[in-house]
C-alpha positions as CSV (number, residue, x, y, z in Angstrom):
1,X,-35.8,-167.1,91.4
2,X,-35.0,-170.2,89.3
3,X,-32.2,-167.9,87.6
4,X,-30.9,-167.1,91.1
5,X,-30.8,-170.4,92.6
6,X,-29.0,-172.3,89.5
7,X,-26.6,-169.5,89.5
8,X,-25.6,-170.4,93.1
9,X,-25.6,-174.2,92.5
10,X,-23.5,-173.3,89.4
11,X,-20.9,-171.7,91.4
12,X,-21.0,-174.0,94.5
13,X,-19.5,-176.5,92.3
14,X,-15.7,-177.7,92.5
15,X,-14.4,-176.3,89.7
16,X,-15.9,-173.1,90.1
17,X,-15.1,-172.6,93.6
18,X,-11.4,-173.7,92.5
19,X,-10.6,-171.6,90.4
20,X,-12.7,-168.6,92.1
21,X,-9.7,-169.6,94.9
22,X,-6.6,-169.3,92.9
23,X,-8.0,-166.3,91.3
24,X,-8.4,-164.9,94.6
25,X,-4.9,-165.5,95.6
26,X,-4.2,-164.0,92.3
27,X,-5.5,-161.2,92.8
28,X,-4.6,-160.6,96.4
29,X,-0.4,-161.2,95.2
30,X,-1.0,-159.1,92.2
31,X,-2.4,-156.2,94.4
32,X,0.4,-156.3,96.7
33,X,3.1,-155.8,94.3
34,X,4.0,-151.6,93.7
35,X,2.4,-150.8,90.2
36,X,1.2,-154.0,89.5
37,X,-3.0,-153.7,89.3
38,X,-6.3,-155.7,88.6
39,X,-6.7,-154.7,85.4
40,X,-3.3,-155.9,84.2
41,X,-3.8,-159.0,86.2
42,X,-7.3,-159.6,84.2
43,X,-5.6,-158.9,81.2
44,X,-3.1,-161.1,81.8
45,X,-5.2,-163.8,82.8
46,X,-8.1,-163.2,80.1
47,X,-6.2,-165.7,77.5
48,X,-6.3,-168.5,79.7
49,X,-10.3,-168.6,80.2
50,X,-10.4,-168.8,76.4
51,X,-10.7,-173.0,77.1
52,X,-13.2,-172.7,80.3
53,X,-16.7,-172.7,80.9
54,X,-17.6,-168.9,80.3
55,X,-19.3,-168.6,83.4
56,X,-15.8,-170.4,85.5
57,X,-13.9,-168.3,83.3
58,X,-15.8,-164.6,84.3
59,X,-16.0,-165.7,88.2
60,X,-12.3,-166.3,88.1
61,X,-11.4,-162.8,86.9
62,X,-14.0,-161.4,88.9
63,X,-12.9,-163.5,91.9
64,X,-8.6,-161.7,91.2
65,X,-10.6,-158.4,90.5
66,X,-11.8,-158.4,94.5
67,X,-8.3,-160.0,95.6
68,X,-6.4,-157.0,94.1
69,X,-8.5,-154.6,95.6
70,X,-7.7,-155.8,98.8
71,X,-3.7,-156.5,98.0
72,X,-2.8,-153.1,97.6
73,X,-3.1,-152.3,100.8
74,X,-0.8,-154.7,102.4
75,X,2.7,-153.0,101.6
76,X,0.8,-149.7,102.0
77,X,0.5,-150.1,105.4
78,X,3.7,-152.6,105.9
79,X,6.0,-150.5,104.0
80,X,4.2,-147.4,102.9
81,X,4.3,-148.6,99.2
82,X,0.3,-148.7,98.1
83,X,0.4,-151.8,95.8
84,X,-2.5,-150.0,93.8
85,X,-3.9,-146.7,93.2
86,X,-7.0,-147.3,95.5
87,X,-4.9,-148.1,98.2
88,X,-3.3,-144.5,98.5
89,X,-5.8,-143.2,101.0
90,X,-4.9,-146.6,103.3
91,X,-1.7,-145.1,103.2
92,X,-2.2,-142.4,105.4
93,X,-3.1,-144.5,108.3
94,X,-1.9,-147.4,107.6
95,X,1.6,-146.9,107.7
96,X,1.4,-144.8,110.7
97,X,0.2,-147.5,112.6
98,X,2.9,-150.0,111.8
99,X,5.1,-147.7,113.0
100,X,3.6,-147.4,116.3
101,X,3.9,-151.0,116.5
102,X,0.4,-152.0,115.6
103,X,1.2,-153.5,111.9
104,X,-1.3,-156.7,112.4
105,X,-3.9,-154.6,113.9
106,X,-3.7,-152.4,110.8
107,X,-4.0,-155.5,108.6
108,X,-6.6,-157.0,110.3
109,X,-8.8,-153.7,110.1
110,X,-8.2,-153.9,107.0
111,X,-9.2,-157.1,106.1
112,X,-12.4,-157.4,107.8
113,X,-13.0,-153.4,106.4
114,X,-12.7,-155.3,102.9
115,X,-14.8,-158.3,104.1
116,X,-17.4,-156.2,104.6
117,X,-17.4,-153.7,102.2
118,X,-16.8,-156.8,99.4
119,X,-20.2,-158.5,101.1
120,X,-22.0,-155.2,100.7
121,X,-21.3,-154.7,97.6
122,X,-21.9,-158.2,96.1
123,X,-25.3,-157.8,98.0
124,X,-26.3,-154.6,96.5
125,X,-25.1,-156.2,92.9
126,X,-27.3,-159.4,93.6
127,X,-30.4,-157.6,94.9
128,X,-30.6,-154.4,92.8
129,X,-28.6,-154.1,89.9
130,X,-31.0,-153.5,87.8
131,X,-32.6,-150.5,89.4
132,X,-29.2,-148.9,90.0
133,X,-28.4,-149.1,86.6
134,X,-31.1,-147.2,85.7
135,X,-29.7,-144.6,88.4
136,X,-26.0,-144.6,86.7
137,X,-27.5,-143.9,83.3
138,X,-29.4,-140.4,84.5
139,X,-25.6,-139.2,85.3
140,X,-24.4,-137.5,83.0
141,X,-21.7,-134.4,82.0
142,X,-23.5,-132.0,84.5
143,X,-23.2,-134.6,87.6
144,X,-20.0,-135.3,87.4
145,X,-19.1,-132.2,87.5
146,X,-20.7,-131.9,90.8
147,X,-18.8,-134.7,92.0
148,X,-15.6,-134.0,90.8
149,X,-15.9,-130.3,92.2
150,X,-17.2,-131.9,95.6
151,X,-14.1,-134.3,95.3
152,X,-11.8,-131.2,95.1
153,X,-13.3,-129.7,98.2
154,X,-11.8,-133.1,100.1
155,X,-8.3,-131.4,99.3
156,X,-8.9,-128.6,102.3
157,X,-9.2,-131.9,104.6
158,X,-6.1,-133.7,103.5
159,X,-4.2,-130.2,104.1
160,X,-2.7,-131.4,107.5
161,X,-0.7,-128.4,109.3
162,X,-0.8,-125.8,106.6
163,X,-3.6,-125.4,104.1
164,X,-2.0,-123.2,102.3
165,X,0.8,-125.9,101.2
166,X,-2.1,-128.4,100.3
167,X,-3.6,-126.1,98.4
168,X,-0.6,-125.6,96.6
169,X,-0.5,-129.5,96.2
170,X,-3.4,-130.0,95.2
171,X,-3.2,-127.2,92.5
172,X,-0.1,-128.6,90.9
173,X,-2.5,-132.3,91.1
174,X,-5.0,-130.8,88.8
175,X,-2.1,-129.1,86.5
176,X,-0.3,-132.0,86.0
177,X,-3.8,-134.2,85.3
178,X,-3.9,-131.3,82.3
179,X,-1.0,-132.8,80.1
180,X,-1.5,-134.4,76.5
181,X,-4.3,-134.2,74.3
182,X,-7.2,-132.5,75.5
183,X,-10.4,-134.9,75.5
184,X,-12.9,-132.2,73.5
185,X,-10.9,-130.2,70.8
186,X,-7.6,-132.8,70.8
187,X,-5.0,-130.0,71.2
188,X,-2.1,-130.7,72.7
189,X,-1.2,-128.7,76.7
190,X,2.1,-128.9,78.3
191,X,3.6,-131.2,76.2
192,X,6.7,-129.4,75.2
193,X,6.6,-131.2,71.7
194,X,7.1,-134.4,73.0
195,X,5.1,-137.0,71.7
196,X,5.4,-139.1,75.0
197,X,3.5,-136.5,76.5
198,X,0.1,-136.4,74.1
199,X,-1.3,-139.3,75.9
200,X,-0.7,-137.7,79.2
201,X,0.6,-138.8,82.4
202,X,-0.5,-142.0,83.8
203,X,-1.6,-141.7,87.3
204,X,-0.5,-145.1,88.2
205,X,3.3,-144.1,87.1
206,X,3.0,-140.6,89.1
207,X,1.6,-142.6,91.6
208,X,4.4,-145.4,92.3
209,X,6.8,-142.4,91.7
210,X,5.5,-140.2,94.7
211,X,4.9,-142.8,97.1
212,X,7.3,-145.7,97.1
213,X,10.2,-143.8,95.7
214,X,10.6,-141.0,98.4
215,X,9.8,-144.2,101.0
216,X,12.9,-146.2,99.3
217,X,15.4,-143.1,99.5
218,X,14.1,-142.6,103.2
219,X,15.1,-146.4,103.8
220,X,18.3,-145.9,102.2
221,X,18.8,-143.0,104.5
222,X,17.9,-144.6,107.6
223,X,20.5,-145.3,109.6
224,X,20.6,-149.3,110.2
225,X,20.8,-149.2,114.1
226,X,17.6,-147.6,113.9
227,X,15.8,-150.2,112.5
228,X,13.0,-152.0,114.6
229,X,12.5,-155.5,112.9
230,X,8.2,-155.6,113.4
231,X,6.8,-158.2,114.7
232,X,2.8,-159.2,114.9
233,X,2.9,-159.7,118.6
234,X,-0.8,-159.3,118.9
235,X,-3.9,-161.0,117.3
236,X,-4.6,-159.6,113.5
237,X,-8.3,-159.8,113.6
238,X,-10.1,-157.0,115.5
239,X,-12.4,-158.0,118.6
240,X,-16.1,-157.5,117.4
241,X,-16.3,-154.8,119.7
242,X,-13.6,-152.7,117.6
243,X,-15.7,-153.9,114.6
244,X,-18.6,-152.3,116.1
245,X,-17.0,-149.3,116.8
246,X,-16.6,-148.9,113.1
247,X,-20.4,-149.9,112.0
248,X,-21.0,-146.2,110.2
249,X,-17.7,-145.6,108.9
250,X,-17.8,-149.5,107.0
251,X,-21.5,-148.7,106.3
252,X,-21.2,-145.3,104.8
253,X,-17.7,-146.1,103.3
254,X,-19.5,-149.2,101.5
255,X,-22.6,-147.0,100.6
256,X,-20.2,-144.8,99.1
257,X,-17.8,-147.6,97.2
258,X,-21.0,-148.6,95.8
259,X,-22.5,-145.4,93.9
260,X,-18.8,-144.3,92.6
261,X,-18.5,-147.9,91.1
262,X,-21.3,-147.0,89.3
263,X,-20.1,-143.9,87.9
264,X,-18.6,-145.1,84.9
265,X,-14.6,-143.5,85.0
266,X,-14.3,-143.7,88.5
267,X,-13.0,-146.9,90.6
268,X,-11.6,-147.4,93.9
269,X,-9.4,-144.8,94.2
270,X,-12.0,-142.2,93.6
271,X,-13.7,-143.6,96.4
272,X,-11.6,-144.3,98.8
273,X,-10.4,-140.5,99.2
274,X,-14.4,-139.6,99.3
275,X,-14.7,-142.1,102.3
276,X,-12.2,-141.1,104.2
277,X,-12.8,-137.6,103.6
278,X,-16.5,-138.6,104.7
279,X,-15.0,-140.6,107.8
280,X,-13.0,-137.6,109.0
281,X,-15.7,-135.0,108.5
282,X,-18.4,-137.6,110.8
283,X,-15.8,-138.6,113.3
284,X,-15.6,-137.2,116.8
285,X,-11.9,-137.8,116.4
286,X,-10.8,-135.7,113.6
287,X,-7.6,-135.0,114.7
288,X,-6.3,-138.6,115.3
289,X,-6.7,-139.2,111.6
290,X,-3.4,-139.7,110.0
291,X,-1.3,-140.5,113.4
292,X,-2.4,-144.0,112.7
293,X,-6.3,-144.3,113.4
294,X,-7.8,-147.2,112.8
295,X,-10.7,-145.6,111.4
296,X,-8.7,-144.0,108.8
297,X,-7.8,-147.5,107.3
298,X,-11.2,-149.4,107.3
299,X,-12.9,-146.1,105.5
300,X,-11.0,-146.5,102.2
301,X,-10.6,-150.2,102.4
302,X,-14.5,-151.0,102.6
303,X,-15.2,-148.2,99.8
304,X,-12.6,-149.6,97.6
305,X,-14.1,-153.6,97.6
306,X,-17.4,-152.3,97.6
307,X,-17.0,-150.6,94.2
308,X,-16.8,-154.1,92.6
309,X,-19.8,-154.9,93.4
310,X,-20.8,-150.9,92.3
311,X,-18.8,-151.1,89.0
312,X,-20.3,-154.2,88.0
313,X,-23.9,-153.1,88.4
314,X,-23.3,-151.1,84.8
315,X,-21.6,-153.6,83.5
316,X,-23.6,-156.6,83.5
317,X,-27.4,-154.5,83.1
318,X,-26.1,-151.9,80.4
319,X,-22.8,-153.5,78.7
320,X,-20.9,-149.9,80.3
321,X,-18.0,-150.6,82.2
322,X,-17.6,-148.8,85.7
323,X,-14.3,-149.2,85.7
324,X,-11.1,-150.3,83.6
325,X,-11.3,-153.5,85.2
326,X,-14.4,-154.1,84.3
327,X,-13.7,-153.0,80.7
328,X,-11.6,-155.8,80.4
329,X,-14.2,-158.1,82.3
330,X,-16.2,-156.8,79.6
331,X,-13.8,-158.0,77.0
332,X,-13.8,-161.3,78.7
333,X,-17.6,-161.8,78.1
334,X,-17.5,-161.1,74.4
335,X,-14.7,-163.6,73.8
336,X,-17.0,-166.3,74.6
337,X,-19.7,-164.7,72.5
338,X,-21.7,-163.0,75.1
339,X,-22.6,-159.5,74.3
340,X,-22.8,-157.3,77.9
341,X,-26.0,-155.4,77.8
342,X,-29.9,-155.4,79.1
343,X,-30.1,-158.7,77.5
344,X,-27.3,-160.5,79.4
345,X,-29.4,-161.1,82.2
346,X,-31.9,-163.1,80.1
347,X,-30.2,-164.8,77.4
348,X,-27.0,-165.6,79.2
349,X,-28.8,-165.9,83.0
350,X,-26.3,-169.0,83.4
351,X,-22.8,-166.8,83.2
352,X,-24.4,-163.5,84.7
353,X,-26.2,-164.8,87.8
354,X,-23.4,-167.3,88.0
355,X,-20.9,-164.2,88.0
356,X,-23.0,-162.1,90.8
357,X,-22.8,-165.2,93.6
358,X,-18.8,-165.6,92.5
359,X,-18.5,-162.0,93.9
360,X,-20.0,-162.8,97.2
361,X,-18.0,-166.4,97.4
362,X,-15.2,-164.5,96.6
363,X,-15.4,-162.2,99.7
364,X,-15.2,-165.4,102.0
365,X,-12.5,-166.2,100.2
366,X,-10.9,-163.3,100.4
367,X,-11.2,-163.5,104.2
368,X,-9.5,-166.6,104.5
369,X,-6.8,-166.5,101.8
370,X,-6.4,-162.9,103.2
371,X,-5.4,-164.0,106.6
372,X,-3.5,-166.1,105.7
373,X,-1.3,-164.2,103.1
374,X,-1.4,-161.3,105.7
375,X,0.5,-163.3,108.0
376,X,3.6,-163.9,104.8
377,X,3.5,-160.7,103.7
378,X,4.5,-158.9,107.0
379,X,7.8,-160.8,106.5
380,X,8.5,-158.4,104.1
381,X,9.3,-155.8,107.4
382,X,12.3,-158.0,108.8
383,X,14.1,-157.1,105.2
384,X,17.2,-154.7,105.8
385,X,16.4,-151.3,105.1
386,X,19.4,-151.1,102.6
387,X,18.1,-154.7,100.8
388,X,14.3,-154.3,100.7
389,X,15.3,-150.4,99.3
390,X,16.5,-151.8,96.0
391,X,13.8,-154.4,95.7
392,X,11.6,-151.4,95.9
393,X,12.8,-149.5,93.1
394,X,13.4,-152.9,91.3
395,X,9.5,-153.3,91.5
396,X,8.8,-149.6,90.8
397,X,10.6,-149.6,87.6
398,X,9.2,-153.7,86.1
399,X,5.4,-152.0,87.4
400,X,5.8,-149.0,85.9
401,X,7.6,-150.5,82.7
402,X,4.3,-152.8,82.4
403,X,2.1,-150.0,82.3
404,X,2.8,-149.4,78.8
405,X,6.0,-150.7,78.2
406,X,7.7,-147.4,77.9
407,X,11.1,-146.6,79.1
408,X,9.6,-142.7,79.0
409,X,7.2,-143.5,82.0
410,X,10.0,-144.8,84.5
411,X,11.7,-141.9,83.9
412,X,8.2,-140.3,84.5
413,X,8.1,-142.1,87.8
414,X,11.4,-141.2,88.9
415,X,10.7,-137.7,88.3
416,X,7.8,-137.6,90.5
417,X,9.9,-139.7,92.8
418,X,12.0,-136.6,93.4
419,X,9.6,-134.0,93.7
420,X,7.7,-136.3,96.0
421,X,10.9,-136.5,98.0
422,X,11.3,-133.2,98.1
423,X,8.0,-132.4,99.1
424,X,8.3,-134.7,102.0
425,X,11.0,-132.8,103.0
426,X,9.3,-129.1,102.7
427,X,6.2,-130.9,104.2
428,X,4.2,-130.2,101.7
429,X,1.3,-133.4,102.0
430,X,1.3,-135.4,98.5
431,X,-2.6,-136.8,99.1
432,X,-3.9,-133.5,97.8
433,X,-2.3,-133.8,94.7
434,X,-3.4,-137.3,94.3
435,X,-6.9,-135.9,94.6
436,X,-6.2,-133.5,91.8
437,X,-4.3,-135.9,89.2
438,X,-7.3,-138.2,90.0
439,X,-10.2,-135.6,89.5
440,X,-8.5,-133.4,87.2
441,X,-9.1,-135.2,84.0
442,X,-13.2,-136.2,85.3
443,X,-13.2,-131.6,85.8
444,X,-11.8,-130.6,82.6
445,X,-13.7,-133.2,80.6
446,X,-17.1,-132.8,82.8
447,X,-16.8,-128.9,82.0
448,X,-16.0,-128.8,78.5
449,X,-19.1,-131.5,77.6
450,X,-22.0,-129.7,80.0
451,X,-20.7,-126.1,78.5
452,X,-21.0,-127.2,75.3
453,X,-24.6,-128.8,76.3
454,X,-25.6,-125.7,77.5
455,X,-24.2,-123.5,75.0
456,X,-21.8,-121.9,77.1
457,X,-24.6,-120.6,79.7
458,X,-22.8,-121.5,83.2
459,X,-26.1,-122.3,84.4
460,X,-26.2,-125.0,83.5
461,X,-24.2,-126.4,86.1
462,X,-27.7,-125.6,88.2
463,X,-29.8,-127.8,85.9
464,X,-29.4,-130.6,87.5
465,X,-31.5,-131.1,91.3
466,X,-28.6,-133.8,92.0
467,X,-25.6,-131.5,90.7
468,X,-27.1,-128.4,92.9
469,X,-27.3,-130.9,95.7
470,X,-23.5,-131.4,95.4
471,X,-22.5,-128.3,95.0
472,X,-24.0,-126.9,97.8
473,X,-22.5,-130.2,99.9
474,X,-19.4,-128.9,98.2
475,X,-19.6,-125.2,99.1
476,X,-20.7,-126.2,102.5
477,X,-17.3,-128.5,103.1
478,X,-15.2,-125.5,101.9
479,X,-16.7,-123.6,104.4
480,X,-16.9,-125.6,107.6
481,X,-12.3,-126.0,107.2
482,X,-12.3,-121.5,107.3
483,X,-12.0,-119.5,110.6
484,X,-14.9,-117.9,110.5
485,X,-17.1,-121.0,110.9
486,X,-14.9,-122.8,113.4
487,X,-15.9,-119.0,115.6
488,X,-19.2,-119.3,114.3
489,X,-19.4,-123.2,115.4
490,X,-17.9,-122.4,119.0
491,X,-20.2,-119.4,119.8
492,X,-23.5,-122.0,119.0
493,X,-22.0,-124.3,121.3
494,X,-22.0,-121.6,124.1
C-alpha cells in the first residue's frame, strides 16, 4: 500500500502531470493523422525521455499511447479515413452517422466510449495485474488458435447484404495475410521473387490503401454542389441517459479490450472487430448496425482504450509485450536501466506503480484534451471535397512512406487503394477482409506451432478446456447467421 500511494503522489506532481498532458495531446494528433500510429509516435518520442526522470519519461509515452488510441477515430468518423488500424471497426458507424448529420454525436460517443473503456482498463491494470498475467502466460499456440478461428467466424456478421461476397472478402483477407516468409519453415509464398514481398504486407499500408484511398477518389468524384459543409449544431457529449443505454456494450466491449491486450500479438484492432461483433450479436437492434448506430461506435472505441490497460498487464509483471506499442514501452524501460519482468514491481516500484496511476490520469486527460481537440478537428469537414482529396492522399503516401520508409509500400497502398475502390463499387464489404489480413498471420502461425506440438495429431486443437470452449462459441456463431437456425429460432418463438 505504501508502493501504491507514493506511486500516486509521484504522478500528482507538476512535472509529471505536464508532461502526461502534452503526451496526451500527442498522442491524440498522432492518432488522427491516416497511417500515422502510437507506436511510431513512441518511437519517435522515446529519445527525448533519455534526459527525464524514468518514471516522467514512461508515463509520458504511456500517457500518447492512450491519446492515439482514441485519435484514430476522429477522421474515421469525420471523413471515413480511420487514423489507426484499431479504429477500422469505428468506421462502420461512425462515418455513417456524420452523414446523417450527427458528426458531434458520433464524437462525443466516442469519447466518453474511450473514457470509459481507458478507466476500466487502468483499473483492471492497478488492481490485478499480477493475477492476470499469470492468466496470459497459460495461453499458448493451442488458444490462439481458438481465438483466431472464433475471430474468423465474426466475418459471417460483417457480410452485410450478401454473405457470399463477404465470404469472398474475407477469403482473399486471409490470402493476402499469407505473403512473405512463412513464420515456421521461412519459405517464401506468393512473393513472385520479389524481395519486397518476404517481409509480407503490412496491414497498416493495406489498411490506409483500402480505406482512405477509395474515400479520396469518391471525394474527387463528388460533384461539388452536393456538398453539405457539417456543422456540430448539437451538444457533443451524450446525455447520461444515452450513456446508460450503452452500460453492457462499454462493459463487455472493455471486458473484452482487456483480455485481447493481454494476448501478446493482438492490440486494438483485434479487439475492436470482436466487440463489435459481440455488440451486434447481444443487441436487440442488429439491423441498425452500420446505418450509423451509435452503439456501433462506442463498442470498438471502449475495447480499443481498454487494451492499454490489457496490454500492459504482461508487460510490466512478465517483461512480454502485449502489443507493439508496448514493445517499444518496453524498450523505453531498459534505456533507463530497468529490466521489465516479475521483479519490476519490486525493485523499480517507483517507475512501475508510478506508470499504472499515469494510465488512469491519463484517461481524464484524455477526456478533457479530447473535447476539446474534437471540436478543431471537425473543421476538417468544411474543406472542399476537391482540396481535402489531395491532402488525403498527401497523408496516405508520408504515413505509409514512414512505415518503413519504402517507396514499394505506397505503391502497395495504392494498389489496395484500387481494388478497395473497386470493391466499393461491386459492393463487396472490405471489413471482412480486414478481419482476415488481421487474423490470418495469428491462424497460420497458431496452426503450424500446436501441430507441431502435437505431432501432427489434430486433436490437439481439443486439448485445451479453454480452446474447446472457443471453438464451440465459434461453431455456434457460424451457425446462428444460416437459414436453418433463423427457422429453427422462429418456430421456438411460436
Amino acid at each position: 500500500m505504501e508502493e501504491i500511494m507514493s506511486g500516486l503522489l509521484n504522478v500528482l506532481s507538476f512535472s509529471n502531470l505536464l508532461f502526461i498532458a502534452i503526451g496526451m495531446t500527442l498522442g491524440i494528433f498522432i492518432g488522427s493523422m491516416p497511417g500515422l500510429s502510437a507506436t511510431m509516435g513512441i518511437a519517435i518520442l522515446l529519445p527525448l525521455t533519455y534526459g527525464m526522470d524514468p518514471a516522467t519519461g514512461i508515463a509520458m509515452l504511456a500517457s500518447l499511447y492512450m491519446g492515439a488510441s482514441y485519435g484514430g477515430s476522429i477522421l474515421a468518423i469525420l471523413i471515413n479515413t480511420p487514423g489507426t488500424p484499431a479504429a477500422a471497426a469505428t468506421v462502420l458507424d461512425g462515418y455513417p452517422m456524420t452523414k446523417n448529420g450527427q458528426p458531434g454525436k458520433a464524437l462525443g460517443i466516442s469519447l466518453v466510449a474511450s473514457f470509459i473503456g481507458g478507466i476500466i482498463g487502468a483499473i483492471v491494470l492497478l488492481t490485478i495485474a499480477p493475477f492476470l498475467g499469470e492468466v496470459a502466460l497459460k495461453i499458448g499456440a493451442v488458444e490462439l488458435f481458438a481465438i483466431a478461428v472464433l475471430g474468423i467466424t465474426i466475418i459471417s456478421s460483417l457480410s452485410a447484404g450478401s454473405v457470399v461476397k463477404g465470404l469472398l472478402s474475407g477469403t482473399l483477407g486471409l490470402l493476402i495475410s499469407l505473403i512473405g516468409m512463412d513464420a515456421i519453415t521461412g519459405t517464401p509464398r506468393f512473393t513472385f521473387g520479389s524481395i519486397y514481398l518476404f517481409d509480407g504486407i503490412s496491414f497498416v499500408v493495406a489498411l490506409i490503401g483500402l480505406f482512405s484511398i477509395p474515400q479520396a477518389i469518391k471525394l474527387i468524384e463528388r460533384d461539388q454542389k452536393e456538398v453539405k459543409v457539417t456543422e456540430i449544431k448539437d451538444k457533443i457529449l451524450p446525455s447520461w441517459k444515452e450513456v446508460f443505454q450503452y452500460r453492457m456494450t462499454l462493459l463487455r466491449s472493455s471486458v473484452i479490450g482487456v483480455f485481447t491486450g493481454l494476448i501478446p500479438g493482438t492490440g486494438g484492432d483485434t479487439a475492436s472487430w470482436f466487440s463489435y461483433n459481440e455488440a451486434k450479436r447481444f443487441s436487440k437492434h442488429k439491423e441498425k448496425f452500420g446505418t450509423g448506430y451509435g452503439e456501433g461506435v462506442a463498442a470498438p472505441e471502449s475495447a480499443n482504450n481498454a487494451v492499454v490497460g490489457g496490454a500492459l498487464v504482461p508487460t510490466i509483471t512478465l517483461g512480454v509485450p502485449g502489443s507493439s506499442s508496448t514493445a517499444v514501452l518496453l524498450g523505453g524501460l531498459m534505456i533507463h536501466g530497468i529490466m521489465p519482468g516479475p521483479t519490476l514491481m519490486t525493485e523499480h516500484a517507483d517507475v512501475a506503480y508510478t506508470l499504472l496511476w499515469a494510465i488512469l490520469v491519463s484517461c481524464f486527460f484524455l477526456f478533457i484534451l479530447g473535447l476539446l481537440y474534437t471540436r478543431v478537428a471537425v473543421k476538417v469537414t468544411k474543406v472542399p471535397p476537391k482540396v481535402l482529396a489531395p491532402i488525403i492522399i498527401l497523408l496516405c503516401v508520408i504515413g505509409t512512406f514512414a512505415v518503413n520508409n519504402s517507396i514499394v509500400d505506397v505503391m502497395i497502398m495504392f494498389g489496395f487503394g484500387i481494388l478497395g475502390y473497386f470493391m466499393d463499387k461491386m459492393k463487396i464489404p472490405v471489413a471482412p477482409m480486414v478481419v482476415g489480413l488481421i487474423l490470418g498471420a495469428m491462424l497460420d502461425t497458431s496452426m503450424h506451432q500446436s501441430l507441431k506440438i502435437g505431432g501432427g495429431d489434430w486433436m490437439i486443437f481439443l486439448s485445451s478446456p479453454l480452446a474447446v470452449v472457443l471453438l464451440i462459441v465459434a461453431l455456434f456463431t457460424v451457425l446462428q447467421s444460416t437459414p436453418l437456425f433463423s427457422k429453427l429460432r422462429l418456430l421456438f418463438k411460436r
